[in-house]
Backbone as JSON Lines, residues from 0, in Angstrom:
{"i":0,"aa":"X","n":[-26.73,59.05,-6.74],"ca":[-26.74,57.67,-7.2],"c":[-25.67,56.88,-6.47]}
{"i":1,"aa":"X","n":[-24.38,57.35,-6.19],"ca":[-23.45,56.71,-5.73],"c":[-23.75,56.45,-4.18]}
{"i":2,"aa":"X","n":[-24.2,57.54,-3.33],"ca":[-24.78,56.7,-2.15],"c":[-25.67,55.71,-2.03]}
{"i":3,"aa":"X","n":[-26.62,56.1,-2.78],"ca":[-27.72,55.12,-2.46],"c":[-27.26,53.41,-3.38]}
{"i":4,"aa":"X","n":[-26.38,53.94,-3.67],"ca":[-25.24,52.34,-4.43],"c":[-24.9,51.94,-3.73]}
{"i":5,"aa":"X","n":[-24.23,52.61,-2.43],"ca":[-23.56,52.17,-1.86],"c":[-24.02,51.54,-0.74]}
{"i":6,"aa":"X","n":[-25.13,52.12,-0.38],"ca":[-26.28,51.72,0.67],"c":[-26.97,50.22,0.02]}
{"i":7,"aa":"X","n":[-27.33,50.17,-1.44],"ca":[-27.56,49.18,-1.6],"c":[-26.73,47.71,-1.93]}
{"i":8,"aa":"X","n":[-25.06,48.16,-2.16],"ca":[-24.67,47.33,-1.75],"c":[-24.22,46.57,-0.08]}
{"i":9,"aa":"X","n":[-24.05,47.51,0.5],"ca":[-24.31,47.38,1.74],"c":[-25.33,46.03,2.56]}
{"i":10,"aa":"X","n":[-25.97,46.24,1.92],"ca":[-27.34,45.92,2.33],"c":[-28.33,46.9,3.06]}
{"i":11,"aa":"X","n":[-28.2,48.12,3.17],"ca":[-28.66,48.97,3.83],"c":[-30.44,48.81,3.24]}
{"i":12,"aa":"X","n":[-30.05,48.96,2.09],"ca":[-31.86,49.25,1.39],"c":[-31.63,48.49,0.37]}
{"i":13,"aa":"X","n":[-32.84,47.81,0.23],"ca":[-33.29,46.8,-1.01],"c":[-32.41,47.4,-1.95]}
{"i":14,"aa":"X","n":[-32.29,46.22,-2.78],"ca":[-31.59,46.25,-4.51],"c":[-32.98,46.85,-5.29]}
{"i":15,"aa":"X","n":[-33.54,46.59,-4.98],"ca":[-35.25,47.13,-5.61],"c":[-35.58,48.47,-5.7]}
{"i":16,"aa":"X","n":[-35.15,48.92,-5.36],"ca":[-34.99,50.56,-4.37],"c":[-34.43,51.45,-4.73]}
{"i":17,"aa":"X","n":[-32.64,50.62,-5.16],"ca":[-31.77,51.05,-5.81],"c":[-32.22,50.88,-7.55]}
{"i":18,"aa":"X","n":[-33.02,49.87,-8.0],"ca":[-33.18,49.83,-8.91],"c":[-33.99,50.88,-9.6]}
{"i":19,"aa":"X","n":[-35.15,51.32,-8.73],"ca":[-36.02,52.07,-8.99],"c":[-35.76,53.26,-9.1]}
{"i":20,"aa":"X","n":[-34.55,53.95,-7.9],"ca":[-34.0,55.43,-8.23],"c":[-33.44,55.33,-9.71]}
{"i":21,"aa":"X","n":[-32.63,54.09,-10.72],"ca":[-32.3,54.2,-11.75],"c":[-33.14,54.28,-12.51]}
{"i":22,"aa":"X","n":[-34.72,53.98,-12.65],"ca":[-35.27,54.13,-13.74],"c":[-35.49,56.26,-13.9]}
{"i":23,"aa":"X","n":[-35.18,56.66,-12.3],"ca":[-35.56,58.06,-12.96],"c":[-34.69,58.97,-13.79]}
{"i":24,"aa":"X","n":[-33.39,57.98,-14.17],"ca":[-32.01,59.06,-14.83],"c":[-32.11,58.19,-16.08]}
{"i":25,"aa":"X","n":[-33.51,58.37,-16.82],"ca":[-33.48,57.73,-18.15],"c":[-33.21,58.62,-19.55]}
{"i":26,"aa":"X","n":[-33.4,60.1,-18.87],"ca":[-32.99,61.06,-19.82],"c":[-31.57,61.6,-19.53]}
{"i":27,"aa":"X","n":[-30.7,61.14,-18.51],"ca":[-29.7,61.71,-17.52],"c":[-28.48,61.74,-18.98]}
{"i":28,"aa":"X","n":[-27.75,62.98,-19.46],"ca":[-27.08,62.99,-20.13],"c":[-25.53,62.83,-19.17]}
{"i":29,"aa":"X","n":[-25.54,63.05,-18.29],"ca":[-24.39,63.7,-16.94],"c":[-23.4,61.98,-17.17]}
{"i":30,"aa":"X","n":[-22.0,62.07,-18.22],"ca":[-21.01,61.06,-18.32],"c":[-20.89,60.06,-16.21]}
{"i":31,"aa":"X","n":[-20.73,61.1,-15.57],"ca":[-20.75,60.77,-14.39],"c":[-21.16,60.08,-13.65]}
{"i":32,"aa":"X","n":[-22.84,60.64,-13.69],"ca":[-24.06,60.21,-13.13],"c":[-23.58,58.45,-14.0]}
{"i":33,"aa":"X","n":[-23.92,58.39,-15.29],"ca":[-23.44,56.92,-16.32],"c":[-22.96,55.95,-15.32]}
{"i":34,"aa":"X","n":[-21.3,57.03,-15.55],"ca":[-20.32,55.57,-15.08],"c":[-20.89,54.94,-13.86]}
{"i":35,"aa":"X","n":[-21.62,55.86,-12.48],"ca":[-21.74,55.21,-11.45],"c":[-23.11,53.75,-12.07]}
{"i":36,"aa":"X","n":[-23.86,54.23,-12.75],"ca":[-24.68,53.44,-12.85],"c":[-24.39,51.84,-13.76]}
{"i":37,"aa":"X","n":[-23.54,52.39,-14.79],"ca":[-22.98,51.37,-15.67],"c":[-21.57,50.52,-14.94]}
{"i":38,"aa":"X","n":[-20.96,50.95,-13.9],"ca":[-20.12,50.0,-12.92],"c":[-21.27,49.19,-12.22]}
{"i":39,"aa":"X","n":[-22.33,49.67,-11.81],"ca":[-23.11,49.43,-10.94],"c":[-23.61,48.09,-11.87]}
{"i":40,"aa":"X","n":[-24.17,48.18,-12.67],"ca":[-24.45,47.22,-13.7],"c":[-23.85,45.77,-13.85]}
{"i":41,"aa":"X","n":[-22.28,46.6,-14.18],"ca":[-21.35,45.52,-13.92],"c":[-21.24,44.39,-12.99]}
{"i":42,"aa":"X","n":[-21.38,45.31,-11.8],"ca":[-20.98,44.67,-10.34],"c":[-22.66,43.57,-10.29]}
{"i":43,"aa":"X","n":[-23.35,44.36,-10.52],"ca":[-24.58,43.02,-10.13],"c":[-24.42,42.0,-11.67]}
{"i":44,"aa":"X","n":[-24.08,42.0,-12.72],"ca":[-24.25,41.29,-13.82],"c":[-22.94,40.0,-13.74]}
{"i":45,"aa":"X","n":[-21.7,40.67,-12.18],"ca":[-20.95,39.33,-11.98],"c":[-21.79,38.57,-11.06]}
{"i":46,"aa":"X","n":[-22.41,39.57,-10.0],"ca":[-22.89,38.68,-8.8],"c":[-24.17,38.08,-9.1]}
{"i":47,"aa":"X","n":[-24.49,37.88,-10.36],"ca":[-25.9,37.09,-10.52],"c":[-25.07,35.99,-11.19]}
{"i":48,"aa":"X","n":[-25.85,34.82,-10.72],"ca":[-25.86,33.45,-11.86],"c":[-26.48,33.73,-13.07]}
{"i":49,"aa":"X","n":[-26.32,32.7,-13.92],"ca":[-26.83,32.35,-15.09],"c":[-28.39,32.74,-15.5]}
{"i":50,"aa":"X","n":[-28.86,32.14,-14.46],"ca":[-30.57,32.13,-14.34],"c":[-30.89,33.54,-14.6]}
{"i":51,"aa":"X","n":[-30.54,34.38,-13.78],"ca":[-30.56,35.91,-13.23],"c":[-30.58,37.03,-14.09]}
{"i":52,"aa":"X","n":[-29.49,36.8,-14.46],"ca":[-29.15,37.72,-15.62],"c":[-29.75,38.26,-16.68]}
{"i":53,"aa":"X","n":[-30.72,37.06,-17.2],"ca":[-31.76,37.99,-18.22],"c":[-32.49,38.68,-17.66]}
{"i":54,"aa":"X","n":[-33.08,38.46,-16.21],"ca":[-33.6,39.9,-16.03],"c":[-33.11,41.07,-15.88]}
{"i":55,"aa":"X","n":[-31.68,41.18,-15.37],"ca":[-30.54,42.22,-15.1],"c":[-30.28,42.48,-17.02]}
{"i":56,"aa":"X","n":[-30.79,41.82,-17.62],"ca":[-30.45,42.18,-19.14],"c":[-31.53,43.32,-19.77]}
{"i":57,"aa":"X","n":[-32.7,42.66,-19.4],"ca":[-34.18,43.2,-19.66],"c":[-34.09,44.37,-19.21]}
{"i":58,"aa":"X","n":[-33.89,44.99,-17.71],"ca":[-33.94,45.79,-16.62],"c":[-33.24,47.18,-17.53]}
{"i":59,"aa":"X","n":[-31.66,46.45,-17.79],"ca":[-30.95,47.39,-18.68],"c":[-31.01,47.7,-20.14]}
{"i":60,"aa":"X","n":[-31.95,46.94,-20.82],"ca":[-32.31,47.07,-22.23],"c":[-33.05,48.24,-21.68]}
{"i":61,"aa":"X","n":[-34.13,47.96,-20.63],"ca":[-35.08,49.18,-20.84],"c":[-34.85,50.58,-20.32]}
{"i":62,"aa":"X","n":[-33.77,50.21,-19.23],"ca":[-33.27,51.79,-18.92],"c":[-32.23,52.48,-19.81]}
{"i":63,"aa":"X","n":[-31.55,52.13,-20.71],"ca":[-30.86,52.65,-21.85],"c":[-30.69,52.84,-22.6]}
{"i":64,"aa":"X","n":[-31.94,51.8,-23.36],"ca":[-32.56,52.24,-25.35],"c":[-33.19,53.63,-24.77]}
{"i":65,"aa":"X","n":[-33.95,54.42,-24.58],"ca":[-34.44,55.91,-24.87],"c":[-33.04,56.84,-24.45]}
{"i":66,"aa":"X","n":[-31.99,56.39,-24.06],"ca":[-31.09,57.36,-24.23],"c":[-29.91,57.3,-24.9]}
{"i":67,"aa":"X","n":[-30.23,56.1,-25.83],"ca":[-29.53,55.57,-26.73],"c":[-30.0,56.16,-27.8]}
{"i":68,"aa":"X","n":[-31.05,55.92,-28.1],"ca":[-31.68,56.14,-29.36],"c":[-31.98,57.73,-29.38]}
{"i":69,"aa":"X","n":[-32.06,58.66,-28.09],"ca":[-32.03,59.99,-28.53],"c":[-30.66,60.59,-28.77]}
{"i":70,"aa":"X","n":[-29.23,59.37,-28.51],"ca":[-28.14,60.51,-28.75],"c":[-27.94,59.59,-29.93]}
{"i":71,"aa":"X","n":[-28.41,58.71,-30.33],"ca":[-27.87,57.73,-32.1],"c":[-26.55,57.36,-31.91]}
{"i":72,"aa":"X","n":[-26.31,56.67,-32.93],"ca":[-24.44,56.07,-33.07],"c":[-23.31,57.46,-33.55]}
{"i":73,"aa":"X","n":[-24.77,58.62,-34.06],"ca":[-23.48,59.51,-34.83],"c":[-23.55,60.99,-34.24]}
{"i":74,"aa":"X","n":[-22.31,61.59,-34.25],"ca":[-22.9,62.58,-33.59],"c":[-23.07,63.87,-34.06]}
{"i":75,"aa":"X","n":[-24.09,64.78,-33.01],"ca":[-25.03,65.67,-33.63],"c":[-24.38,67.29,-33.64]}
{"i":76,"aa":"X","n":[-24.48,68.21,-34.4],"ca":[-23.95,69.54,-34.52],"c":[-23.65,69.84,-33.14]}
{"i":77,"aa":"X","n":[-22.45,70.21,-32.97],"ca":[-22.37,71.3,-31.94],"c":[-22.54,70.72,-30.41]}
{"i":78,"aa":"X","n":[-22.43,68.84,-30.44],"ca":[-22.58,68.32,-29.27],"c":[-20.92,68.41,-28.9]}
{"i":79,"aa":"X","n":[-20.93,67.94,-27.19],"ca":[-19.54,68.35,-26.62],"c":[-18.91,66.75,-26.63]}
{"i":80,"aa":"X","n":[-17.44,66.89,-26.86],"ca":[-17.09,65.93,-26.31],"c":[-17.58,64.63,-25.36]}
{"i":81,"aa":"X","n":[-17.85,65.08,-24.29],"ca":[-18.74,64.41,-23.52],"c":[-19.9,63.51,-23.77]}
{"i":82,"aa":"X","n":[-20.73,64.32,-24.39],"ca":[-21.51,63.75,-25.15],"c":[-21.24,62.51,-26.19]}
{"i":83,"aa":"X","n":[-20.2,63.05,-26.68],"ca":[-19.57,61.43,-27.81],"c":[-19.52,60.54,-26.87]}
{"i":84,"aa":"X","n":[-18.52,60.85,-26.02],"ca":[-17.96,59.53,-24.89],"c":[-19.4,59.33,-24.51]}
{"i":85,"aa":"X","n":[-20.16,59.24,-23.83],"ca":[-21.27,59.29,-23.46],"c":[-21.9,58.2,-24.2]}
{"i":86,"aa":"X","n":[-22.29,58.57,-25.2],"ca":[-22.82,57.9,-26.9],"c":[-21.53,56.57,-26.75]}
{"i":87,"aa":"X","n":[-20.81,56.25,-26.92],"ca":[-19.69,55.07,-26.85],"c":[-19.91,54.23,-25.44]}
{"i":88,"aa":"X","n":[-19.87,54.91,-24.39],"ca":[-20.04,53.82,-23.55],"c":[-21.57,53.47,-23.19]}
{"i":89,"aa":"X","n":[-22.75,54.42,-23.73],"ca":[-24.26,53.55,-23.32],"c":[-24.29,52.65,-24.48]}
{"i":90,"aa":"X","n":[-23.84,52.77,-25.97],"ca":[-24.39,51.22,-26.75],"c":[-22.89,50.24,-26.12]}
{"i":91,"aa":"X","n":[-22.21,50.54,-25.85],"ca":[-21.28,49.6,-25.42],"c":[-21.83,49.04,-24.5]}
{"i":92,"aa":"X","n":[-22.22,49.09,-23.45],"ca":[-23.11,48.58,-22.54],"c":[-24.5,48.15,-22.87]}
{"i":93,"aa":"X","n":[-25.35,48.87,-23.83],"ca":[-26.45,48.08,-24.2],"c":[-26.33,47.1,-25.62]}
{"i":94,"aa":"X","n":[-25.52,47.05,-25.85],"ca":[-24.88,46.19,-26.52],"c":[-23.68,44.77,-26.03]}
{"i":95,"aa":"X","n":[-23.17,45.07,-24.92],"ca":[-22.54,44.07,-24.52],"c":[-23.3,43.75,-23.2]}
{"i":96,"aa":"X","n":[-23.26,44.63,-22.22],"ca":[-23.43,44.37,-20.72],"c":[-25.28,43.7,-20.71]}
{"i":97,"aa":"X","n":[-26.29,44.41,-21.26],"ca":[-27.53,43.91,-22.01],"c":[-28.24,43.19,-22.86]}
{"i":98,"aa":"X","n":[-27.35,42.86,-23.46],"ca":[-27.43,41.9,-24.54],"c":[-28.4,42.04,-25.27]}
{"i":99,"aa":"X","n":[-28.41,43.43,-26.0],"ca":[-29.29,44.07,-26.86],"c":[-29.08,43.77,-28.17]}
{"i":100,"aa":"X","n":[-30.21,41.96,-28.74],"ca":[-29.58,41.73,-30.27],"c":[-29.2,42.92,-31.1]}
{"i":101,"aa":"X","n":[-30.24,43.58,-30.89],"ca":[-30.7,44.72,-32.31],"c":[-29.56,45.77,-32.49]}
{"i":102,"aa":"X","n":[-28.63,46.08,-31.21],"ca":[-27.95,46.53,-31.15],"c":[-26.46,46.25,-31.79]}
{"i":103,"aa":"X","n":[-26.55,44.54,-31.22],"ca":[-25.04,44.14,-31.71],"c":[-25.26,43.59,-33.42]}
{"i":104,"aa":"X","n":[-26.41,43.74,-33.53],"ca":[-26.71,43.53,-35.37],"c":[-26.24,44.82,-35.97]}
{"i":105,"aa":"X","n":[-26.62,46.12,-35.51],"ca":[-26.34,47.39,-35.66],"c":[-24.5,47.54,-35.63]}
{"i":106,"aa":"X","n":[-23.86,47.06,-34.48],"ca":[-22.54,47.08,-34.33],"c":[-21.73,46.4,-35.73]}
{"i":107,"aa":"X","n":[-22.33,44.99,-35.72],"ca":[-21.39,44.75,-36.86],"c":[-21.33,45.06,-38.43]}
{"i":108,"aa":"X","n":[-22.57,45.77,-38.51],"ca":[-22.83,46.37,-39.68],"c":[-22.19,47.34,-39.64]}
{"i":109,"aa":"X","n":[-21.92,48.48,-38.56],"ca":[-21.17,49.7,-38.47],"c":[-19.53,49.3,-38.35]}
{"i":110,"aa":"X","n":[-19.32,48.28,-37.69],"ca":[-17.65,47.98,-37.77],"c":[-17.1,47.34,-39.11]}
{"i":111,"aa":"X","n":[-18.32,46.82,-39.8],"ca":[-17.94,46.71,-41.29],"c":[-17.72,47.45,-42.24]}
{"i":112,"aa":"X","n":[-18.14,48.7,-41.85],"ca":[-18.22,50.09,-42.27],"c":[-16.91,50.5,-42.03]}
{"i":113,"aa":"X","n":[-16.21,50.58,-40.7],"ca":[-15.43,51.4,-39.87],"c":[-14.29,50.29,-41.3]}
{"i":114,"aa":"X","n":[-14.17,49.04,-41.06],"ca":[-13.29,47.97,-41.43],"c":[-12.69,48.79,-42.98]}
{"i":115,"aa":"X","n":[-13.5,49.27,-43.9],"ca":[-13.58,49.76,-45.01],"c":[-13.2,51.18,-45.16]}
{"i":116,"aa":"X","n":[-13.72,52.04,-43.93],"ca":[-13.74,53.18,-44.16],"c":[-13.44,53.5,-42.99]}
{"i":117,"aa":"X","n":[-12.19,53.8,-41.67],"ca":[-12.53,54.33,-40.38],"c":[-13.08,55.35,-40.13]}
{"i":118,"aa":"X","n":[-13.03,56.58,-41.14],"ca":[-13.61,57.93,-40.95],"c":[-15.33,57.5,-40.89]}
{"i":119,"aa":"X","n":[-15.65,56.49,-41.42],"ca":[-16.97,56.81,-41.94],"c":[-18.03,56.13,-39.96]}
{"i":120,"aa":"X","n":[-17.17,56.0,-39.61],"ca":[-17.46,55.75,-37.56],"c":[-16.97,56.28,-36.81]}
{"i":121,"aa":"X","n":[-17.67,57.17,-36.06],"ca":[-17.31,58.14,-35.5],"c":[-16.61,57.62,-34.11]}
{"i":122,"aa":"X","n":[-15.32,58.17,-33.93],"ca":[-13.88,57.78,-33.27],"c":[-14.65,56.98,-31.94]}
{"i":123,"aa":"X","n":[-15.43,57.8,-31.33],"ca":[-16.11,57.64,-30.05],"c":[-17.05,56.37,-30.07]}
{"i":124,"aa":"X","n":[-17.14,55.88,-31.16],"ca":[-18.25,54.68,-31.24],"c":[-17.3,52.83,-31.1]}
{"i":125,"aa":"X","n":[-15.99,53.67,-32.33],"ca":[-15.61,52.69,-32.22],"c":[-15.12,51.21,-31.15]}
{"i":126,"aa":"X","n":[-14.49,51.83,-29.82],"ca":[-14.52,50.96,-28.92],"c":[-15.89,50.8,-28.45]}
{"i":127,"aa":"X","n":[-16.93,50.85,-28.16],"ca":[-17.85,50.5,-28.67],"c":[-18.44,48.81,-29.13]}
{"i":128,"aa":"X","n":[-18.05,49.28,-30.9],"ca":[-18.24,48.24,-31.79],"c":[-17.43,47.19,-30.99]}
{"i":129,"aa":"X","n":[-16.09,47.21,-31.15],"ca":[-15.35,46.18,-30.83],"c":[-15.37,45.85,-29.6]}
{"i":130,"aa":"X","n":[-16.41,46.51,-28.54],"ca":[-16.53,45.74,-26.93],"c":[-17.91,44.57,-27.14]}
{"i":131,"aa":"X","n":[-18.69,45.51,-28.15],"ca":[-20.26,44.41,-28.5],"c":[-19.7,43.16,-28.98]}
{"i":132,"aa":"X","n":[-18.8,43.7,-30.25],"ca":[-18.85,42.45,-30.84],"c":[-17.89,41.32,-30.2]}
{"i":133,"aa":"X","n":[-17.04,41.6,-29.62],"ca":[-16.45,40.8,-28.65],"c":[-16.96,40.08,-27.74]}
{"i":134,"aa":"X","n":[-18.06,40.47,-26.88],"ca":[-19.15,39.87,-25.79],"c":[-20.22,39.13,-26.58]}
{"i":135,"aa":"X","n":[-20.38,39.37,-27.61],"ca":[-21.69,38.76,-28.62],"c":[-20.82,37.63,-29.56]}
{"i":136,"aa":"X","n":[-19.68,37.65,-30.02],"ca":[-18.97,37.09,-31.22],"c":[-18.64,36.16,-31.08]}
{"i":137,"aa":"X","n":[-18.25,35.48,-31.83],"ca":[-17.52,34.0,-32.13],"c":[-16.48,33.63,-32.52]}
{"i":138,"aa":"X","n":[-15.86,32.3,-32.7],"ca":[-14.47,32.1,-33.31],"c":[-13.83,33.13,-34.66]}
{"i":139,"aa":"X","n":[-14.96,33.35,-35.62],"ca":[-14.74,34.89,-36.86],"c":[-14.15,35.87,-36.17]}
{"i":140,"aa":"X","n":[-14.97,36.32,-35.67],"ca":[-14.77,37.59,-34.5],"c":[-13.08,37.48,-34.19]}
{"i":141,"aa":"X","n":[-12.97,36.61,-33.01],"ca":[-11.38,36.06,-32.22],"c":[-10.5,36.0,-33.06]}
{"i":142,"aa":"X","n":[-10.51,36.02,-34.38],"ca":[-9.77,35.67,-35.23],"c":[-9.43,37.01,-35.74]}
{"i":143,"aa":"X","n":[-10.15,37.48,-36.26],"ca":[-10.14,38.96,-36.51],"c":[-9.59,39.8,-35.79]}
{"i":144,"aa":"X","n":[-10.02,40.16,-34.21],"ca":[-9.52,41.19,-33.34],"c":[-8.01,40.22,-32.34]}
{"i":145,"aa":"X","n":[-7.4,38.65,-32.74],"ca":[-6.61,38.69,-33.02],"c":[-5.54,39.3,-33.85]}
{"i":146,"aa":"X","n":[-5.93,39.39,-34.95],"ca":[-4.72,39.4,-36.14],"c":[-4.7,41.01,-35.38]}
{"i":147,"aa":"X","n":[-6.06,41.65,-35.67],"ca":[-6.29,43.06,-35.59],"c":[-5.14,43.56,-34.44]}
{"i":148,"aa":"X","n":[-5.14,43.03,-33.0],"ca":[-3.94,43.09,-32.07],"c":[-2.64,43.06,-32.56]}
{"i":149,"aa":"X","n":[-2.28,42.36,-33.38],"ca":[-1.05,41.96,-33.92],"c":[-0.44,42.45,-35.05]}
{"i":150,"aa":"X","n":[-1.41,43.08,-35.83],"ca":[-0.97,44.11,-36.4],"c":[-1.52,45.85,-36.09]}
{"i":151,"aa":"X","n":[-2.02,46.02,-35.1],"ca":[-1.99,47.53,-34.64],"c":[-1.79,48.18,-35.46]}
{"i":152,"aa":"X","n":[-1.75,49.78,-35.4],"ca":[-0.93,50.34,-35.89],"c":[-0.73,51.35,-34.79]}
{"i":153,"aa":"X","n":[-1.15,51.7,-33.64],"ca":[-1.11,52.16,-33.03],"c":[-1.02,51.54,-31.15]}
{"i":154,"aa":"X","n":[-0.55,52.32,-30.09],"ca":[-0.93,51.64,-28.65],"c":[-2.59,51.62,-28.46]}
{"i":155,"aa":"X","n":[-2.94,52.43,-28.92],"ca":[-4.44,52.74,-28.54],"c":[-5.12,51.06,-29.44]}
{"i":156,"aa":"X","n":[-4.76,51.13,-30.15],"ca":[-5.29,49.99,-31.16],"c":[-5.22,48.64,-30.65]}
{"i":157,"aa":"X","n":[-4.04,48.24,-30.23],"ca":[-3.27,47.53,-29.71],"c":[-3.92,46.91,-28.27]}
{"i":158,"aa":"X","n":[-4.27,47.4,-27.39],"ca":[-4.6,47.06,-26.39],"c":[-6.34,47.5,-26.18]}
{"i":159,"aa":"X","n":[-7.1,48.39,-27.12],"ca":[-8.39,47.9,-27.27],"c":[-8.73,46.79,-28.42]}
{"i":160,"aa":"X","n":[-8.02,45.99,-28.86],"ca":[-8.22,44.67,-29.76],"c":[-7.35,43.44,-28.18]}
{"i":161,"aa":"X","n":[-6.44,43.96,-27.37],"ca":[-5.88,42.9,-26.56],"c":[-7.19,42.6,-25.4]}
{"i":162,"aa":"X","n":[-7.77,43.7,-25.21],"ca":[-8.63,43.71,-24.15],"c":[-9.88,42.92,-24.4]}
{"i":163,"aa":"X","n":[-10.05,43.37,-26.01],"ca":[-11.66,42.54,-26.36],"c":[-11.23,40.99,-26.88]}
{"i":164,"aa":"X","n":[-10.25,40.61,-26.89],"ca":[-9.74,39.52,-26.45],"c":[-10.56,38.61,-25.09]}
{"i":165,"aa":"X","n":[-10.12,39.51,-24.01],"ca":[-10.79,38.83,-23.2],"c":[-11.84,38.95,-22.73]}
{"i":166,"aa":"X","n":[-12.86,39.59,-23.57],"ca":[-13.95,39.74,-23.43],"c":[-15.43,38.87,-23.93]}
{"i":167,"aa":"X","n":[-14.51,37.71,-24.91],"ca":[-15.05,36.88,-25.74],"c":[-15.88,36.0,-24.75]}
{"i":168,"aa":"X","n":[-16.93,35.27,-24.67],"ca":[-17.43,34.65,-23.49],"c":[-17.6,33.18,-23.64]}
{"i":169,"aa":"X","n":[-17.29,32.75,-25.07],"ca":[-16.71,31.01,-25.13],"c":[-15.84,30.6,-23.98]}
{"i":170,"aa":"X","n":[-15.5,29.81,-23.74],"ca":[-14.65,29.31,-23.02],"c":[-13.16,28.71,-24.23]}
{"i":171,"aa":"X","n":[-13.5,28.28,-24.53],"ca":[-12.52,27.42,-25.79],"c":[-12.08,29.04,-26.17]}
{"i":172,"aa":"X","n":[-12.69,30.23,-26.56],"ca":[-11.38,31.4,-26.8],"c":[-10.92,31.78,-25.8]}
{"i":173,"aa":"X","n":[-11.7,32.38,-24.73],"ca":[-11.4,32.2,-23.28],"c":[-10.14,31.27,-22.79]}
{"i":174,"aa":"X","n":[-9.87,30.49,-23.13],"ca":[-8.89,29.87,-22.98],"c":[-7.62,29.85,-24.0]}
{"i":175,"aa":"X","n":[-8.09,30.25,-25.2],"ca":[-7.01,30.86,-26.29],"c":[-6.4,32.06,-25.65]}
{"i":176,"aa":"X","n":[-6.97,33.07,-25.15],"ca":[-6.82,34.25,-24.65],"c":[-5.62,34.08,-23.57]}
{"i":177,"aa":"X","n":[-5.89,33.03,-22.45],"ca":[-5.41,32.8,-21.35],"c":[-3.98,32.07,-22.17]}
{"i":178,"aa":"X","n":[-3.81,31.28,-22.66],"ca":[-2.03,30.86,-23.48],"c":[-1.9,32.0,-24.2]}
{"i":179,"aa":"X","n":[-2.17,32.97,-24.7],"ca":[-1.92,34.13,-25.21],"c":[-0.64,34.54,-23.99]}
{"i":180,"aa":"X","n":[-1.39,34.55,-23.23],"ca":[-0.51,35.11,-21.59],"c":[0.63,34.39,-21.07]}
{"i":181,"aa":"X","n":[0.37,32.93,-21.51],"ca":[1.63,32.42,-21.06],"c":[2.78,31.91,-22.2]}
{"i":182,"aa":"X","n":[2.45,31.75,-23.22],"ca":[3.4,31.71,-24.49],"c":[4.0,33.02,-24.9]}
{"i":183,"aa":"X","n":[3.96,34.0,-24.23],"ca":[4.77,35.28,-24.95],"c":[4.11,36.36,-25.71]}
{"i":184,"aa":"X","n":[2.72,35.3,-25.97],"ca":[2.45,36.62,-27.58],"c":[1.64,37.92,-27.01]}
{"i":185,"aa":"X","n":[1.41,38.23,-25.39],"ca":[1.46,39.21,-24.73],"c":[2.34,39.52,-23.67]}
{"i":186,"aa":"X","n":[2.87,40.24,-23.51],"ca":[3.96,41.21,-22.86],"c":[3.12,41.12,-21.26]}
{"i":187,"aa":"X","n":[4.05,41.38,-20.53],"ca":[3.91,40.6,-19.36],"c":[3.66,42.21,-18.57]}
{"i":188,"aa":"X","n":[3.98,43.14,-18.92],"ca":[3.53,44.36,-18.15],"c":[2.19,44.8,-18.58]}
């Protein structure tokens, strides 16, 4: 996958081409095989305009619900590590990078859960929740995984609530985010 990425960024061989070797790793459990494809994602979901993108949305709704929905939000007897992480970053991506409603309806019902109960969301989901609902959310949201930053209780906590900060896609928080940076109330390293 990573050559023929690389070939298609290149320009070597159609984006079409490249697209099509991805529909065959729809059962692909391999964390690896993922990341190349879900950077890959990334990288075309900056370089498209506005217009564009719902099809780069569509494209990835459909290559990652059947391997979403066979590993679920929770996880199963005797699966490996891997597998969790795995499970965390495909709805994080078909939930943020896809813009999979059904998904980020699913997220905030489960982070309302987590909000009440953390045990009751499994560790690996949680960044996750808070990357969907950050890319999907609103001024509620910003407000929330504000305070949530600011009172941490942990580094890990701390800088996945600073990060989905800037992940919000208003502009008006987008720009809350950005005086965040220059008034102090983030640390400059």
């Amino acid at each position: 996958v990573n050559d023929v990425w690389a070939t298609a960024q290149a320009g070597l061989v159609p984006m079409t081409t490249y697209l099509d070797l991805l529909r065959l790793f729809h059962e692909e459990t391999d964390p690896n095989v993922w990341n190349v494809i879900l950077a890959s994602g990334q990288y075309l979901h900056h370089m498209l305009d506005a217009r564009q993108r719902p099809a780069l949305h569509k494209f990835l709704r459909t290559l990652l619900t059947p391997i979403v929905k066979k590993l679920g939000w929770s996880p199963q007897d005797g699966e490996s590590d891997l597998t969790g992480q795995l499970r965390g970053d495909l709805l994080s991506a078909l939930g943020a990078l896809a813009d999979d409603k059904t998904i980020q309806a699913e997220a905030r019902t489960r982070y309302a859960q987590y909000k009440q109960n953390p045990a009751a969301v499994d560790r690996n989901v949680v960044p996750a929740l808070v990357t969907i609902l950050a890319s999907s959310g609103g001024a509620a949201e910003y407000e929330e995984f504000l305070n949530s930053f600011k009172t941490a209780k942990t580094p890990q906590e701390e800088t996945r609530y600073l990060f989905a900060l800037a992940a919000f896609r208003s502009a008006d928080l987008f720009e809350r985010t950005l005086q965040l940076t220059l008034n102090g109330a983030v640390r400059t390293q």
